[in-house]
TORPA-83383 format. One record per residue: x, y, z of N, C-alpha, C, O in turn; residue in three letters. Coordinates in steps of 0.05 Angstrom, whole numbers, plus 5000, padded with zeros to 4 digits. Atoms other than C-alpha are relative to their C-alpha. Last residue first. Layout:
// residues N
XYZXYZXYZXYZALA ...
END
This chain:
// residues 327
497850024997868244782706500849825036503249785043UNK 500149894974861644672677502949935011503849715006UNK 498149785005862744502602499750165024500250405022UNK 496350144997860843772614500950274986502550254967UNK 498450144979853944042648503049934989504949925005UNK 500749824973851844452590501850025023503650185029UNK 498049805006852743982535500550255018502550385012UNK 496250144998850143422574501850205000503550265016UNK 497550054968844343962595502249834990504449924996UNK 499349684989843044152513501149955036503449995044UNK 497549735033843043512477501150205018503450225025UNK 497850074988838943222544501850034984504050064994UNK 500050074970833443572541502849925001504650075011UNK 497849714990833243682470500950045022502950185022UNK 497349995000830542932465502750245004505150235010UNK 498950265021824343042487502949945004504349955024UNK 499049935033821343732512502049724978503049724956UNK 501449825015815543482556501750114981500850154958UNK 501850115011819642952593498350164978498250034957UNK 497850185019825543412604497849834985497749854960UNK 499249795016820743872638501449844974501149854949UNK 501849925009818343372688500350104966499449984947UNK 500250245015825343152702497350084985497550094961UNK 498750045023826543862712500249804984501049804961UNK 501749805022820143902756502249994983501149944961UNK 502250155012822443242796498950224982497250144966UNK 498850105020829743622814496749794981496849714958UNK 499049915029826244312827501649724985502349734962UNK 502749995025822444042880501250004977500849834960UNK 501850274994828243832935497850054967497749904948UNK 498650155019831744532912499049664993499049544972UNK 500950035020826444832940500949934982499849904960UNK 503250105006826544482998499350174981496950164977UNK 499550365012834644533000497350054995497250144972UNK 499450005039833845342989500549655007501149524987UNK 502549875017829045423054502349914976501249824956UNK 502350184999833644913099497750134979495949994971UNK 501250195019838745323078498349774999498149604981UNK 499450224981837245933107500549804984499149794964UNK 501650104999839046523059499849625018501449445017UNK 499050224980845046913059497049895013496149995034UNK 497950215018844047483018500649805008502649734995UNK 499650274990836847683053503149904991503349664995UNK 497750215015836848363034500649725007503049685010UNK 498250134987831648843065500449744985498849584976UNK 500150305002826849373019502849875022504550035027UNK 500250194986826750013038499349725005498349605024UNK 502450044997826750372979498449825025496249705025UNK 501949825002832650532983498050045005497250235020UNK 499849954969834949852999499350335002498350405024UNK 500950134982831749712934501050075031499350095049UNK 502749934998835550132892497849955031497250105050UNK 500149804996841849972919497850114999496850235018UNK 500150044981840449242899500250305017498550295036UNK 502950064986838149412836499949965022497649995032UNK 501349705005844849782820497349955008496150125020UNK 498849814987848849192849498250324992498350535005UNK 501050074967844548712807500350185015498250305021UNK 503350004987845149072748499149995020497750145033UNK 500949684984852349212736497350005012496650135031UNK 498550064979854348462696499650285025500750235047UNK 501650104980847148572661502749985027502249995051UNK 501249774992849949192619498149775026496549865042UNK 497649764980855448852591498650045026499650025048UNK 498550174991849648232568502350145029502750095053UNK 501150134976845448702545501049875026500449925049UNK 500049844984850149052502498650055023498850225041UNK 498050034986851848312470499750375025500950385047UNK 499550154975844948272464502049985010502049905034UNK 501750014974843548912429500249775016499549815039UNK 499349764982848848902377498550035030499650065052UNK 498350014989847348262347500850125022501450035044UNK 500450154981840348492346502349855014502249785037UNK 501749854979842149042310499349825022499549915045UNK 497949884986847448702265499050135018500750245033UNK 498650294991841048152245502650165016503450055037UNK 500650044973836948842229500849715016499449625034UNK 499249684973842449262189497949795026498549795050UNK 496949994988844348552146499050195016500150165038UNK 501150164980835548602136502549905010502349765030UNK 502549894972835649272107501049715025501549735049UNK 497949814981842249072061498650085022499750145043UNK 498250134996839248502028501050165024501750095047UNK 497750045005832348862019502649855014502149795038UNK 497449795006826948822063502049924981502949694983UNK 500949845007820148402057502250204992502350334971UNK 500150095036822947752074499850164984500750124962UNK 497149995003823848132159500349934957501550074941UNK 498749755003816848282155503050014996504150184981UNK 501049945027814547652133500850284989501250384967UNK 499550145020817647352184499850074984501449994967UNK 501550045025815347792239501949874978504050004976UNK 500649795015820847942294497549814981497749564982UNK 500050085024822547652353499650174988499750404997UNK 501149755010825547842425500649854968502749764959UNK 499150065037826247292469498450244987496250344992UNK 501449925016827247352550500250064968502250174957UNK 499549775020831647052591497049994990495249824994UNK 501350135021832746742660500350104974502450214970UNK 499449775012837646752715498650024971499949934952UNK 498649945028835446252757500450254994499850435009UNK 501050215017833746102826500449924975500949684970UNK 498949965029839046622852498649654983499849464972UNK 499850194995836246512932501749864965502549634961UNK 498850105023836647172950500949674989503249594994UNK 497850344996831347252994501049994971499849964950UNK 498350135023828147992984501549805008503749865018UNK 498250144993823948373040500549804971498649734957UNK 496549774994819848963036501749785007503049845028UNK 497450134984814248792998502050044996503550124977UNK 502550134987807949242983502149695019501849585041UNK 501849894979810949862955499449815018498749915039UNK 498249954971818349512945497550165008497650245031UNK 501050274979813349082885500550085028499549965047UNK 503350164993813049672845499749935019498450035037UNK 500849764988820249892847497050065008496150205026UNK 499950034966822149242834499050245018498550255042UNK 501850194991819049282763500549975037498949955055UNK 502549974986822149882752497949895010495949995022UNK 500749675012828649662749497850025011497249945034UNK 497449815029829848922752497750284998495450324991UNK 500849754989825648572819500850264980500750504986UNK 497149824990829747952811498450195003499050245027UNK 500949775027821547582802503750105009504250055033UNK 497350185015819347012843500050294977498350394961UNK 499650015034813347452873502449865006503549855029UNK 496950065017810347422942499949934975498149824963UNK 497649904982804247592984503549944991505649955003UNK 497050124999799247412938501050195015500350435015UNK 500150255012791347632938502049795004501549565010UNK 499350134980792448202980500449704995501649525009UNK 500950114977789648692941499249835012496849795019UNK 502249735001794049132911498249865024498249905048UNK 498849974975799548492911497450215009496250135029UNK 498950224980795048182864500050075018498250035035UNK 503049964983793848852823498849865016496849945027UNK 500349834986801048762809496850175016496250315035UNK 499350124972801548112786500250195017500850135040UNK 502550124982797448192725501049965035499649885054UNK 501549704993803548622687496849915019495450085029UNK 499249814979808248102715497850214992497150375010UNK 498549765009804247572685500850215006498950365010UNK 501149745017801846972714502550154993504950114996UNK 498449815016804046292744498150234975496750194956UNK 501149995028801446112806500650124981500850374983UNK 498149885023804245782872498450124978496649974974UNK 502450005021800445682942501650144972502450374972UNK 500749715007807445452974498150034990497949844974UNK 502749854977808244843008498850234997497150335012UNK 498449854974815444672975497550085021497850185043UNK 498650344990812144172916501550145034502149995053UNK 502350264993807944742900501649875015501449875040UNK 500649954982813845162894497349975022496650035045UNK 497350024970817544782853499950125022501650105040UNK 498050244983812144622807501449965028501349835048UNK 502750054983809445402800500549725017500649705042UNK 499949904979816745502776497549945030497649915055UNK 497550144980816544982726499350075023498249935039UNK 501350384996809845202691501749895024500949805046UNK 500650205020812045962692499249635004499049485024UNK 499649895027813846562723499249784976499049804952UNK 497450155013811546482793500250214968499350424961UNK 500649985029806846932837502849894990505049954999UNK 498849875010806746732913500549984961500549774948UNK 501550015018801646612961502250134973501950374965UNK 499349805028806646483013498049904970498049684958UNK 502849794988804546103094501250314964501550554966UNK 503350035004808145473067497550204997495350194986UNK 501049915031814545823046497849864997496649864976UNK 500349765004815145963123499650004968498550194957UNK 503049945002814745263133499250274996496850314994UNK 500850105020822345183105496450015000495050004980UNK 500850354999824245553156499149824982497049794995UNK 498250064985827246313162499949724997502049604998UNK 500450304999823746693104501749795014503449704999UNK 498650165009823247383128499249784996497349695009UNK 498050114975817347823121502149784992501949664971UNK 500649754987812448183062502449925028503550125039UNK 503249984988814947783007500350175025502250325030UNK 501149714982819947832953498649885014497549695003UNK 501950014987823747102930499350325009501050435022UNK 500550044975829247172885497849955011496449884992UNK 502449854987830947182810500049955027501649765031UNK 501350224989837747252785498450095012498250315023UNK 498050064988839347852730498249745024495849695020UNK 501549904982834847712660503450065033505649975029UNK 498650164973838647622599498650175027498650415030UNK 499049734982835447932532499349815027497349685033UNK 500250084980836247402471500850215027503150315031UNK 498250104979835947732404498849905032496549965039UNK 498649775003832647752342502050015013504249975003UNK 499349924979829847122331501450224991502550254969UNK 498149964993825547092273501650205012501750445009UNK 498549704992818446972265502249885010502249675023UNK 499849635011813346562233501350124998501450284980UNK 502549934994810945992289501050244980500750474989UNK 502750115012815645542264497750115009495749975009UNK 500249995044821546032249497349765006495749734987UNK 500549795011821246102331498550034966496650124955UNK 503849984997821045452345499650164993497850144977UNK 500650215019828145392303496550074999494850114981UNK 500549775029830646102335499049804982498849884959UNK 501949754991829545782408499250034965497150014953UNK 503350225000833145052386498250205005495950115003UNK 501650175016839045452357497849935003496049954986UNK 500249715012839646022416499449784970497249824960UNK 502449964999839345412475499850254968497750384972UNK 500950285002846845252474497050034987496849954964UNK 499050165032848445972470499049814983498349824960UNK 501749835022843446152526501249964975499949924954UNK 503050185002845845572571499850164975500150054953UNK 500550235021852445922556498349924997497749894974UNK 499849845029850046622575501149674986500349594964UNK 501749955017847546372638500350004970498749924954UNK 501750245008853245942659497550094995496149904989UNK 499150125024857246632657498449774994497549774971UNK 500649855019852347072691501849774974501249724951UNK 498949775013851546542748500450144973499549994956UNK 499849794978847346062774501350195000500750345018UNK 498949795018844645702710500250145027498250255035UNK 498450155022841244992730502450284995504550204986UNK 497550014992838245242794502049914981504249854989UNK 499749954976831045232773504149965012504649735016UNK 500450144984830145242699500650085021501450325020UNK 500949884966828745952678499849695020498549675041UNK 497749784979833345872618499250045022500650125040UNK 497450164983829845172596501250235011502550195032UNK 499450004976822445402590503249925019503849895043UNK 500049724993822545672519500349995031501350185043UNK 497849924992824544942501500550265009502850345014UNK 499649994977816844652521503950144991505150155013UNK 497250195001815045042454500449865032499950035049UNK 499850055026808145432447502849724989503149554971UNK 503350065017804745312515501449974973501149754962UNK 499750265003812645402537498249835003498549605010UNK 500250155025812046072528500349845003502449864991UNK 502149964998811846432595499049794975496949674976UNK 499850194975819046162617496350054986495249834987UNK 501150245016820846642552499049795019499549595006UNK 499550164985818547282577501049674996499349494998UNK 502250164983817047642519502049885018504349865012UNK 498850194983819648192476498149825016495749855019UNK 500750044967816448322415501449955016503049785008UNK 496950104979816948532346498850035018496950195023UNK 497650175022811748632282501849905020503249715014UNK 497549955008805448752320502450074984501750184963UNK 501349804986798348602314502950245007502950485003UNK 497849705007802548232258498150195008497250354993UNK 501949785009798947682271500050214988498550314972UNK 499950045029805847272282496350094991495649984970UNK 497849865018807447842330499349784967499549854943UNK 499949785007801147742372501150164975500350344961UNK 501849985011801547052372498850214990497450204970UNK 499250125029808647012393497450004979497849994955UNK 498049885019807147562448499949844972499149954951UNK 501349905023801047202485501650134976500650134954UNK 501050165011804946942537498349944976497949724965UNK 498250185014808647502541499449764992500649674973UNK 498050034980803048022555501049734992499549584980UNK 498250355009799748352496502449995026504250145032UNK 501250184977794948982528501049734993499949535002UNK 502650125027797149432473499049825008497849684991UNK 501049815006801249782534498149944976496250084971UNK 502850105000803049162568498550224983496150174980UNK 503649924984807249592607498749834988496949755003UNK 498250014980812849892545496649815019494249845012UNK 501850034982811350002477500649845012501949655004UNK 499750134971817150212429496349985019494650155016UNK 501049854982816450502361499149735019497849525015UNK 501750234987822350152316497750205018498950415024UNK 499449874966825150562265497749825001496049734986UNK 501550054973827150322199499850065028501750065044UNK 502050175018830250732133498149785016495949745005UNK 503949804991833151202194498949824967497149974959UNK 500649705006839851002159498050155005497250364995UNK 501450055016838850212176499650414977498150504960UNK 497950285023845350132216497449984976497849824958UNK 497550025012843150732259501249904970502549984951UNK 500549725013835450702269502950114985502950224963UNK 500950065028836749932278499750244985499750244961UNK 498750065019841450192337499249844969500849784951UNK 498349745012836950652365502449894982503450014963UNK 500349805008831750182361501650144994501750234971UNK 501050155034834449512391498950244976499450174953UNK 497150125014837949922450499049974975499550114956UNK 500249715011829650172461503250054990503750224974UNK 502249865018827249492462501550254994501750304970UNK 499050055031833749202503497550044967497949964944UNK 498449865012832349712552501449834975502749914956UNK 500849745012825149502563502850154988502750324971UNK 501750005023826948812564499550224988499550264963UNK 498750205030832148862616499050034981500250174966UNK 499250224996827849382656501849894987502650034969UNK 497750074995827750072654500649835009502249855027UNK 498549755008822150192607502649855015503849675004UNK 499549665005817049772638503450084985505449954993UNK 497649924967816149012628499550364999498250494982UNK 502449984981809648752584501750145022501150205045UNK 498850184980814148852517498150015026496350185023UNK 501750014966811749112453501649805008502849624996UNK 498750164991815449322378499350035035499950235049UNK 499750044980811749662328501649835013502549654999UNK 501050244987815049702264499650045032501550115046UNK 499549944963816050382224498449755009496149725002UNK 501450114993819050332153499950015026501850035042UNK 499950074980821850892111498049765014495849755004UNK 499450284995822650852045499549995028499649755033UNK 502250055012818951582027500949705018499549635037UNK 498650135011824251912078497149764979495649654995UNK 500550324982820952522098500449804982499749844959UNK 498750165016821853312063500049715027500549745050UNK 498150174990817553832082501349734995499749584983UNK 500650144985813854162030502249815016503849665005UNK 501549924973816854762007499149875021499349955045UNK 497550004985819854501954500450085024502350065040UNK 498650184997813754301924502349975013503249755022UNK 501450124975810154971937501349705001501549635024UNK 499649934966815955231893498349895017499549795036UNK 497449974989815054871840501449985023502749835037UNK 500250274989807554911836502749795004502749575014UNK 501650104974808755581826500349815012501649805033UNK 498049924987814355521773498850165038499950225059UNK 499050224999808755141734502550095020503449905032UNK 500350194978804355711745501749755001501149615020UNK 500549924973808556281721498249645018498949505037UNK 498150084983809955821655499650095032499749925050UNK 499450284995803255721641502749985015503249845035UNK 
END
Protein backbone atom coordinates (compact mmCIF):
# COMPACT_ATOMS: atom_id res chain seq x y z
CA UNK A 1 0.00 0.00 0.00
CA UNK A 2 2.49 2.17 0.95
CA UNK A 3 4.72 1.59 -2.44
CA UNK A 4 1.59 2.43 -4.34
CA UNK A 5 0.54 5.49 -2.61
CA UNK A 6 4.12 6.92 -3.17
CA UNK A 7 3.42 5.94 -6.81
CA UNK A 8 0.61 7.85 -7.33
CA UNK A 9 2.64 10.54 -5.74
CA UNK A 10 4.98 10.77 -8.00
CA UNK A 11 2.88 10.51 -11.21
CA UNK A 12 1.15 13.60 -9.56
CA UNK A 13 4.09 15.57 -9.54
CA UNK A 14 4.90 14.79 -12.64
CA UNK A 15 1.97 16.15 -14.19
CA UNK A 16 2.45 19.48 -15.53
CA UNK A 17 1.45 22.13 -13.51
CA UNK A 18 -1.44 25.03 -15.02
CA UNK A 19 -3.08 27.66 -13.22
CA UNK A 20 -6.57 25.92 -12.09
CA UNK A 21 -8.08 29.83 -11.83
CA UNK A 22 -7.30 30.74 -14.93
CA UNK A 23 -9.77 32.41 -17.23
CA UNK A 24 -9.49 32.65 -21.12
CA UNK A 25 -11.95 35.26 -22.87
CA UNK A 26 -12.23 35.54 -26.46
CA UNK A 27 -11.84 38.82 -27.71
CA UNK A 28 -12.76 39.77 -31.84
CA UNK A 29 -12.22 42.66 -34.01
CA UNK A 30 -13.06 42.81 -38.00
CA UNK A 31 -9.64 45.02 -38.48
CA UNK A 32 -6.28 43.13 -38.91
CA UNK A 33 -3.60 42.90 -36.48
CA UNK A 34 -1.83 46.06 -37.22
CA UNK A 35 -4.46 48.32 -37.09
CA UNK A 36 -5.73 50.61 -34.13
CA UNK A 37 -8.08 47.99 -33.06
CA UNK A 38 -5.99 45.19 -33.63
CA UNK A 39 -3.19 46.72 -31.52
CA UNK A 40 -5.38 47.81 -28.89
CA UNK A 41 -6.66 43.90 -28.71
CA UNK A 42 -3.37 42.58 -28.27
CA UNK A 43 -2.07 45.91 -25.77
CA UNK A 44 -5.45 44.86 -23.91
CA UNK A 45 -3.99 41.25 -23.38
CA UNK A 46 -0.62 41.58 -22.48
CA UNK A 47 -1.49 43.97 -20.06
CA UNK A 48 -4.60 42.05 -18.48
CA UNK A 49 -2.09 38.99 -18.61
CA UNK A 50 0.14 41.29 -16.38
CA UNK A 51 -2.11 43.05 -13.80
CA UNK A 52 -4.20 39.81 -13.58
CA UNK A 53 -1.07 37.37 -12.83
CA UNK A 54 -1.78 35.20 -16.01
CA UNK A 55 -5.23 34.50 -13.87
CA UNK A 56 -6.86 36.06 -17.37
CA UNK A 57 -5.69 35.92 -20.82
CA UNK A 58 -7.43 37.31 -23.59
CA UNK A 59 -7.20 35.10 -27.08
CA UNK A 60 -7.21 37.64 -29.83
CA UNK A 61 -9.13 37.32 -33.21
CA UNK A 62 -8.25 39.50 -35.85
CA UNK A 63 -10.22 39.80 -39.80
CA UNK A 64 -13.61 39.01 -38.95
CA UNK A 65 -12.18 35.76 -38.06
CA UNK A 66 -15.48 34.27 -36.24
CA UNK A 67 -17.16 36.08 -39.02
CA UNK A 68 -18.59 39.01 -36.28
CA UNK A 69 -18.15 42.33 -38.03
CA UNK A 70 -18.75 45.54 -35.98
CA UNK A 71 -22.02 46.02 -36.49
CA UNK A 72 -22.84 42.85 -35.19
CA UNK A 73 -20.15 43.02 -32.22
CA UNK A 74 -22.56 44.13 -29.29
CA UNK A 75 -24.74 41.25 -30.04
CA UNK A 76 -22.17 38.95 -30.32
CA UNK A 77 -20.50 39.90 -27.06
CA UNK A 78 -23.78 40.19 -25.12
CA UNK A 79 -24.32 36.37 -26.39
CA UNK A 80 -21.34 35.59 -25.12
CA UNK A 81 -20.38 34.14 -28.68
CA UNK A 82 -17.68 36.13 -27.33
CA UNK A 83 -16.77 37.88 -24.13
CA UNK A 84 -14.87 41.18 -25.71
CA UNK A 85 -14.95 43.07 -28.83
CA UNK A 86 -13.73 45.79 -30.71
CA UNK A 87 -16.05 47.49 -33.06
CA UNK A 88 -16.31 50.26 -35.15
CA UNK A 89 -18.42 52.54 -33.32
CA UNK A 90 -19.96 54.78 -36.48
CA UNK A 91 -21.24 51.07 -37.28
CA UNK A 92 -23.49 50.94 -34.19
CA UNK A 93 -25.76 53.45 -34.22
CA UNK A 94 -28.69 50.62 -35.10
CA UNK A 95 -28.09 50.04 -31.30
CA UNK A 96 -27.57 53.70 -29.88
CA UNK A 97 -27.67 56.86 -32.33
CA UNK A 98 -24.57 58.15 -29.71
CA UNK A 99 -22.08 55.52 -31.19
CA UNK A 100 -22.25 57.75 -34.25
CA UNK A 101 -20.93 61.05 -32.71
CA UNK A 102 -16.92 60.44 -33.05
CA UNK A 103 -17.20 59.87 -36.80
CA UNK A 104 -19.25 63.02 -37.21
CA UNK A 105 -18.09 64.77 -40.25
CA UNK A 106 -15.69 67.58 -39.48
CA UNK A 107 -16.64 68.10 -35.91
CA UNK A 108 -13.12 66.61 -34.44
CA UNK A 109 -10.17 67.63 -36.70
CA UNK A 110 -7.43 67.01 -34.73
CA UNK A 111 -5.85 64.48 -32.19
CA UNK A 112 -6.57 66.80 -29.39
CA UNK A 113 -10.39 67.68 -30.25
CA UNK A 114 -10.62 64.00 -30.76
CA UNK A 115 -9.73 62.81 -27.45
CA UNK A 116 -12.01 65.44 -25.88
CA UNK A 117 -15.05 64.64 -27.97
CA UNK A 118 -14.08 61.12 -26.71
CA UNK A 119 -14.05 62.23 -23.03
CA UNK A 120 -17.27 64.04 -23.37
CA UNK A 121 -18.81 61.07 -25.20
CA UNK A 122 -17.12 58.10 -22.75
CA UNK A 123 -20.26 58.48 -20.12
CA UNK A 124 -23.16 58.36 -22.64
CA UNK A 125 -21.07 55.33 -24.68
CA UNK A 126 -20.46 53.23 -21.31
CA UNK A 127 -24.34 53.96 -20.26
CA UNK A 128 -25.62 52.25 -23.82
CA UNK A 129 -23.23 50.01 -23.34
CA UNK A 130 -24.45 48.66 -19.64
CA UNK A 131 -27.84 48.55 -21.50
CA UNK A 132 -27.18 46.09 -23.87
CA UNK A 133 -24.97 43.94 -21.01
CA UNK A 134 -21.50 45.01 -21.35
CA UNK A 135 -18.86 47.16 -20.04
CA UNK A 136 -16.80 49.65 -21.62
CA UNK A 137 -13.40 48.84 -21.63
CA UNK A 138 -11.71 51.23 -23.58
CA UNK A 139 -12.03 53.68 -26.33
CA UNK A 140 -9.44 52.95 -29.37
CA UNK A 141 -8.86 56.31 -31.51
CA UNK A 142 -8.80 56.01 -35.11
CA UNK A 143 -6.07 58.45 -37.18
CA UNK A 144 -8.17 60.87 -39.80
CA UNK A 145 -10.08 59.35 -42.47
CA UNK A 146 -9.64 60.30 -46.19
CA UNK A 147 -10.94 59.60 -49.45
CA UNK A 148 -8.91 56.46 -51.55
CA UNK A 149 -9.88 56.05 -55.08
CA UNK A 150 -8.36 55.04 -58.23
CA UNK A 151 -7.59 58.98 -59.58
CA UNK A 152 -7.49 62.45 -58.34
CA UNK A 153 -10.29 64.32 -57.00
CA UNK A 154 -10.01 67.85 -58.58
CA UNK A 155 -13.94 69.12 -58.81
CA UNK A 156 -16.53 68.63 -56.91
CA UNK A 157 -18.07 66.41 -59.94
CA UNK A 158 -15.38 64.14 -59.62
CA UNK A 159 -17.09 62.84 -56.35
CA UNK A 160 -20.02 62.25 -58.66
CA UNK A 161 -18.25 59.58 -60.86
CA UNK A 162 -17.23 57.49 -56.90
CA UNK A 163 -18.82 54.36 -55.81
CA UNK A 164 -17.51 54.76 -52.57
CA UNK A 165 -17.68 52.67 -49.26
CA UNK A 166 -18.65 54.73 -46.08
CA UNK A 167 -18.56 53.85 -42.48
CA UNK A 168 -21.80 54.55 -41.34
CA UNK A 169 -25.42 56.18 -41.59
CA UNK A 170 -23.86 59.84 -41.50
CA UNK A 171 -21.14 59.25 -43.81
CA UNK A 172 -23.33 57.57 -46.57
CA UNK A 173 -25.50 61.08 -45.99
CA UNK A 174 -22.70 63.27 -46.79
CA UNK A 175 -21.77 61.68 -49.61
CA UNK A 176 -25.03 61.17 -51.12
CA UNK A 177 -25.83 64.68 -50.66
CA UNK A 178 -22.17 65.37 -52.64
CA UNK A 179 -23.18 63.08 -55.85
CA UNK A 180 -21.48 60.20 -54.72
CA UNK A 181 -23.02 56.52 -55.01
CA UNK A 182 -22.44 56.10 -51.06
CA UNK A 183 -22.83 52.79 -48.90
CA UNK A 184 -22.15 51.87 -45.63
CA UNK A 185 -20.57 48.42 -44.98
CA UNK A 186 -17.88 46.74 -43.35
CA UNK A 187 -14.33 46.99 -43.87
CA UNK A 188 -14.03 43.23 -43.94
CA UNK A 189 -16.97 43.32 -46.90
CA UNK A 190 -15.30 46.13 -48.59
CA UNK A 191 -12.64 44.37 -49.94
CA UNK A 192 -14.22 41.96 -52.25
CA UNK A 193 -15.92 45.26 -53.57
CA UNK A 194 -12.80 46.73 -54.70
CA UNK A 195 -11.92 42.91 -56.16
CA UNK A 196 -14.52 43.44 -58.40
CA UNK A 197 -15.08 46.68 -59.30
CA UNK A 198 -18.17 47.25 -57.56
CA UNK A 199 -16.72 50.59 -55.63
CA UNK A 200 -14.04 52.60 -56.53
CA UNK A 201 -13.45 54.34 -53.20
CA UNK A 202 -13.33 53.87 -49.47
CA UNK A 203 -13.68 56.65 -46.61
CA UNK A 204 -11.35 54.78 -44.45
CA UNK A 205 -7.44 56.52 -43.04
CA UNK A 206 -6.15 53.36 -44.52
CA UNK A 207 -4.40 52.35 -40.69
CA UNK A 208 -1.95 49.54 -41.06
CA UNK A 209 -2.92 46.76 -42.80
CA UNK A 210 -6.00 47.85 -43.81
CA UNK A 211 -4.38 50.39 -46.22
CA UNK A 212 -2.25 47.97 -47.40
CA UNK A 213 -5.19 46.21 -48.95
CA UNK A 214 -6.85 48.97 -50.47
CA UNK A 215 -2.99 50.46 -52.07
CA UNK A 216 -3.65 47.14 -54.33
CA UNK A 217 -6.57 48.62 -56.08
CA UNK A 218 -6.26 52.43 -55.14
CA UNK A 219 -3.53 54.54 -55.54
CA UNK A 220 -4.55 57.84 -54.61
CA UNK A 221 -5.57 59.32 -51.04
CA UNK A 222 -7.34 62.90 -50.53
CA UNK A 223 -6.70 64.07 -47.32
CA UNK A 224 -9.61 65.65 -46.44
CA UNK A 225 -9.41 64.64 -42.26
CA UNK A 226 -13.26 63.98 -42.23
CA UNK A 227 -13.06 62.72 -38.82
CA UNK A 228 -11.05 61.04 -36.57
CA UNK A 229 -13.18 58.36 -35.33
CA UNK A 230 -13.22 55.64 -32.62
CA UNK A 231 -13.83 52.40 -31.94
CA UNK A 232 -15.40 50.66 -28.60
CA UNK A 233 -14.02 47.81 -27.00
CA UNK A 234 -16.57 45.95 -24.44
CA UNK A 235 -16.67 43.31 -22.34
CA UNK A 236 -19.56 40.89 -21.14
CA UNK A 237 -21.30 41.97 -18.07
CA UNK A 238 -21.67 38.94 -16.65
CA UNK A 239 -18.30 38.15 -17.28
CA UNK A 240 -16.81 41.06 -15.74
CA UNK A 241 -19.63 40.28 -12.11
CA UNK A 242 -18.15 36.94 -12.19
CA UNK A 243 -14.46 38.01 -11.00
CA UNK A 244 -13.33 38.78 -7.80
CA UNK A 245 -12.59 42.41 -6.50
CA UNK A 246 -9.09 42.29 -7.37
CA UNK A 247 -9.67 40.37 -11.03
CA UNK A 248 -11.91 43.03 -12.11
CA UNK A 249 -9.43 46.30 -10.48
CA UNK A 250 -6.67 44.30 -13.05
CA UNK A 251 -9.36 44.57 -15.95
CA UNK A 252 -10.65 48.45 -15.52
CA UNK A 253 -6.39 49.25 -15.05
CA UNK A 254 -6.06 47.31 -18.35
CA UNK A 255 -8.23 49.14 -20.21
CA UNK A 256 -7.10 52.22 -18.55
CA UNK A 257 -3.81 51.29 -19.72
CA UNK A 258 -4.61 50.53 -23.24
CA UNK A 259 -6.25 53.69 -24.26
CA UNK A 260 -4.03 56.00 -22.95
CA UNK A 261 -1.24 53.71 -24.94
CA UNK A 262 -3.39 54.13 -27.87
CA UNK A 263 -3.72 57.49 -27.71
CA UNK A 264 0.66 57.93 -27.57
CA UNK A 265 0.76 55.55 -30.22
CA UNK A 266 -1.94 57.43 -32.54
CA UNK A 267 0.19 60.86 -32.33
CA UNK A 268 3.00 58.64 -34.81
CA UNK A 269 0.55 56.88 -36.97
CA UNK A 270 -0.27 58.98 -39.59
CA UNK A 271 3.35 59.76 -40.62
CA UNK A 272 4.11 56.00 -40.46
CA UNK A 273 0.95 55.22 -42.58
CA UNK A 274 1.79 57.79 -44.77
CA UNK A 275 5.26 56.37 -45.55
CA UNK A 276 3.73 53.23 -45.90
CA UNK A 277 1.50 54.09 -48.49
CA UNK A 278 3.80 56.03 -50.64
CA UNK A 279 5.58 52.80 -50.68
CA UNK A 280 3.18 51.24 -51.84
CA UNK A 281 2.57 53.55 -54.33
CA UNK A 282 -0.12 55.23 -53.29
CA UNK A 283 -0.20 59.42 -54.03
CA UNK A 284 -0.97 62.03 -51.30
CA UNK A 285 -3.34 64.59 -51.94
CA UNK A 286 -2.47 66.91 -48.65
CA UNK A 287 -3.86 69.84 -50.09
CA UNK A 288 -7.11 69.08 -51.32
CA UNK A 289 -9.28 71.30 -53.72
CA UNK A 290 -11.61 73.14 -51.90
CA UNK A 291 -14.39 73.14 -53.92
CA UNK A 292 -14.35 69.10 -53.15
CA UNK A 293 -14.09 69.69 -49.13
CA UNK A 294 -16.84 72.69 -49.19
CA UNK A 295 -19.38 70.14 -51.01
CA UNK A 296 -18.82 67.83 -48.55
CA UNK A 297 -18.80 69.99 -45.98
CA UNK A 298 -22.25 71.47 -47.63
CA UNK A 299 -23.82 67.82 -46.61
CA UNK A 300 -22.34 67.13 -43.50
CA UNK A 301 -24.15 70.25 -41.89
CA UNK A 302 -27.99 68.63 -42.69
CA UNK A 303 -26.62 64.99 -41.65
CA UNK A 304 -25.50 66.39 -38.20
CA UNK A 305 -28.73 68.03 -37.83
CA UNK A 306 -30.07 64.70 -38.92
CA UNK A 307 -28.06 62.97 -36.29
CA UNK A 308 -28.91 65.34 -33.56
CA UNK A 309 -32.54 64.59 -34.30
CA UNK A 310 -32.14 60.83 -33.80
CA UNK A 311 -30.03 61.07 -30.59
CA UNK A 312 -32.18 63.79 -28.57
CA UNK A 313 -31.10 65.74 -26.11
CA UNK A 314 -27.34 64.38 -25.91
CA UNK A 315 -26.80 66.21 -28.99
CA UNK A 316 -26.50 69.20 -27.69
CA UNK A 317 -25.09 68.33 -23.86
CA UNK A 318 -22.12 67.00 -25.66
CA UNK A 319 -21.44 69.67 -28.90
CA UNK A 320 -22.13 72.91 -26.45
CA UNK A 321 -19.72 71.23 -24.30
CA UNK A 322 -17.44 70.54 -27.09
CA UNK A 323 -17.67 73.70 -29.01
CA UNK A 324 -17.16 76.19 -25.83
CA UNK A 325 -13.95 74.27 -25.05
CA UNK A 326 -12.64 74.85 -28.68
CA UNK A 327 -9.92 77.30 -28.44
Amino acid sequence: MRISSMLAGALLLALPVTSRAETVWDMATEYPQNTMPGLGVTTFAKRLEELSSGNIRIKPGFDAAAGIKSAGMLAAVADNRVQAGDAFAGALENEDPIFALPSLPFLATSIADARRLADLARPVIAAALQQKGQRLLYLTPWPPSGIWSKGPLKTPADLASLSIRTYDKVSSDVFAAAGAKAASISFADTMPKLVDGSMNAVLSSGDGGAGKRMAEFLHQFTEITYSLPLSVASLNQSAYDGLTPELKAAVDAAGRQTETELWTALSIRLQANYKRMAEDGVTIDSSPAPDVVAALRSGSVSAQRAWCSRAGAVCNQILDAFNAGKK
